[in-house]
C-alpha positions in Angstrom: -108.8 16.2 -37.7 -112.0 14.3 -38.4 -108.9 11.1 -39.5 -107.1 11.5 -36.5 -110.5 10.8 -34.2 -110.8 8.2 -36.6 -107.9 6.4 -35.2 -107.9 6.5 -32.2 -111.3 5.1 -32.4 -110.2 2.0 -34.0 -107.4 1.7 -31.8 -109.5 1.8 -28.8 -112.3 -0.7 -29.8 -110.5 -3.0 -32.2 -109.2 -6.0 -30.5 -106.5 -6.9 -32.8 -105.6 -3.5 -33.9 -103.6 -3.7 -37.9 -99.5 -3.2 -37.5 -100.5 0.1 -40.1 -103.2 1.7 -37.4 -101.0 0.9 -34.7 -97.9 2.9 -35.9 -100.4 5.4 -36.7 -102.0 5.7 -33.2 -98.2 5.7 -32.3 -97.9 9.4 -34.1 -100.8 10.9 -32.8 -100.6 14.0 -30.4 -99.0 13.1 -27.4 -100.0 15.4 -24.8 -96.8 16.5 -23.4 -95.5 12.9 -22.6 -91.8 12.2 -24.1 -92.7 8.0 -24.3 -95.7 5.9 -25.4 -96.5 2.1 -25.8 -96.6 0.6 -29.8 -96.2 -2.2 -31.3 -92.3 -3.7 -31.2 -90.7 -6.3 -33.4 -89.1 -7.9 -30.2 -91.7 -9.0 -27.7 -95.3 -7.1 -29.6 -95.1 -4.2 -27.2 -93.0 -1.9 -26.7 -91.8 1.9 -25.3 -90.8 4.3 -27.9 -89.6 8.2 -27.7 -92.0 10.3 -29.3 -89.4 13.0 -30.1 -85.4 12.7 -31.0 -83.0 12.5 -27.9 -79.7 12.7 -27.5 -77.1 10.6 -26.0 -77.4 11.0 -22.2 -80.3 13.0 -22.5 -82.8 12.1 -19.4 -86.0 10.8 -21.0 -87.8 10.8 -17.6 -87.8 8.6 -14.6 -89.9 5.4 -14.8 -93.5 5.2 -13.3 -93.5 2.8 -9.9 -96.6 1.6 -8.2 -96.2 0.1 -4.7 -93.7 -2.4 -3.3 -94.3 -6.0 -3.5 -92.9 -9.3 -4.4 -90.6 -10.0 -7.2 -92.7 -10.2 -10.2 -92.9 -9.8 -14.4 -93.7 -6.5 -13.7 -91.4 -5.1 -11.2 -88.1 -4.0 -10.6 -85.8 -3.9 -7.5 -85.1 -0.2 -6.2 -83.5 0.3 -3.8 -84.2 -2.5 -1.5 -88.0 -2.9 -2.7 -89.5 -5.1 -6.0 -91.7 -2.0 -7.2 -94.0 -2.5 -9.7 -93.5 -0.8 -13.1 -96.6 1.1 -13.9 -97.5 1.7 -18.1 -96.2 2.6 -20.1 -92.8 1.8 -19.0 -93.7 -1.9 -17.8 -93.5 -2.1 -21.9 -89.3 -1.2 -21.7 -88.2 -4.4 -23.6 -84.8 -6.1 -23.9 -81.5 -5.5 -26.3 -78.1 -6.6 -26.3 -77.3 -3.4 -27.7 -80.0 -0.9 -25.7 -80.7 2.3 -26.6 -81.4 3.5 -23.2 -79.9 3.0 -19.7 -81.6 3.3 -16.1 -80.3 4.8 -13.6 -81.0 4.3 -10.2 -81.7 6.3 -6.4 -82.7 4.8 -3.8 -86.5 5.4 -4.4 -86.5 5.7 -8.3 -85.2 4.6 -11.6 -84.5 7.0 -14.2 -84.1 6.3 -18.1 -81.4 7.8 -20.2 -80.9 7.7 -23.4 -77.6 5.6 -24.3 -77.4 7.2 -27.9 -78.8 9.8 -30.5 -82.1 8.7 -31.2 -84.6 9.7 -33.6 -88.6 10.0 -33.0 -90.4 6.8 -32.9 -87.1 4.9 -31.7 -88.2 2.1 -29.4 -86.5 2.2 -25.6 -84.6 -0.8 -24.9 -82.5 -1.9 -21.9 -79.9 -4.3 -21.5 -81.4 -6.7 -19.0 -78.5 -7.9 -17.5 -77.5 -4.5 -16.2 -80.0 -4.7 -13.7 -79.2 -4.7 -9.8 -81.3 -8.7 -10.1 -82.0 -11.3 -12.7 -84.7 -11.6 -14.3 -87.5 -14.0 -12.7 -88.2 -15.7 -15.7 -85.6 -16.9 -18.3 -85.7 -16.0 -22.0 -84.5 -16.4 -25.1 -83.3 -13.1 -26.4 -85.2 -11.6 -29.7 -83.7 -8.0 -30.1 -82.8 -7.2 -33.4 -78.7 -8.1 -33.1 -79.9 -11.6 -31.9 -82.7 -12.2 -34.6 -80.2 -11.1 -37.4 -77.2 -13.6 -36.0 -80.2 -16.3 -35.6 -78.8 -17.2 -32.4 -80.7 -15.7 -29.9 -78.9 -15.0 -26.5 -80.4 -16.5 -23.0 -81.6 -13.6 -20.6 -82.3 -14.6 -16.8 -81.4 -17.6 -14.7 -81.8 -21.3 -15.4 -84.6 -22.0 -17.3 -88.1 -22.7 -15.3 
């Protein structure tokens, strides 16, 4: 027990926390959450499932704060740019996702697109979404990184 205090220790003080106690931190006890934040290959942060899922399985519904404008942190629902509290502000980008959002007219909830074991990082396709993005990218999911030609995600470029 005494190792696992340990960790989170670390992980709270360090400022550059190691890849290693970062994956570590990822495993600890999650208090009855199915997501947390860890460190992702595509954009440094990411959302992961903390237990296996299966295909169309609801993980949960995303966490919004209040309405505002358009931002890097929000998403249009329903008629409203809501912001996109954490951990799911951390839901990063694929061409091929491994989870979908659905959405109401007051919430958006994230399913998972197929079977996927613990410690799988949530991605969405970004240009499923009901707006573009505000800011251009250049795509880095895994697909993208492999072919080494990395697909453009948003509008023109700023």
């Amino acid at each position: 027990m005494s190792m696992l205090l340990t960790l989170a220790r670390v992980g709270r003080t360090a400022r550059k926390p190691t890849q290693a106690v970062r994956l570590a931190l990822l495993r600890l006890p999650a208090l009855g959450r199915v997501v947390r934040a860890g460190p992702s290959a595509i954009a440094g942060e990411g959302l992961f499932v903390l237990r296996p899922v299966r295909a169309g399985e609801t993980i949960g519904a995303l966490e919004l704060g209040p309405a505002g404008p358009q931002g890097r942190h929000t998403l249009l629902v329903g008629t409203e740019h809501r912001l996109v509290a954490k951990p799911s502000r951390f839901l990063n980008h694929a061409c091929a996702p491994t989870a979908a959002l659905e959405f109401t007219t007051d919430s958006a909830v994230l399913s998972a697109a197929r079977d996927l074991p613990a410690f799988s990082e949530l991605t969405i396709d970004y240009n499923a979404l009901p707006e573009d993005v505000g800011t251009a990218f250049e795509c880095q999911c895994a697909r993208c990184r492999a072919a080494a030609a990395p697909s453009r995600i948003g509008g023109q470029p700023s």
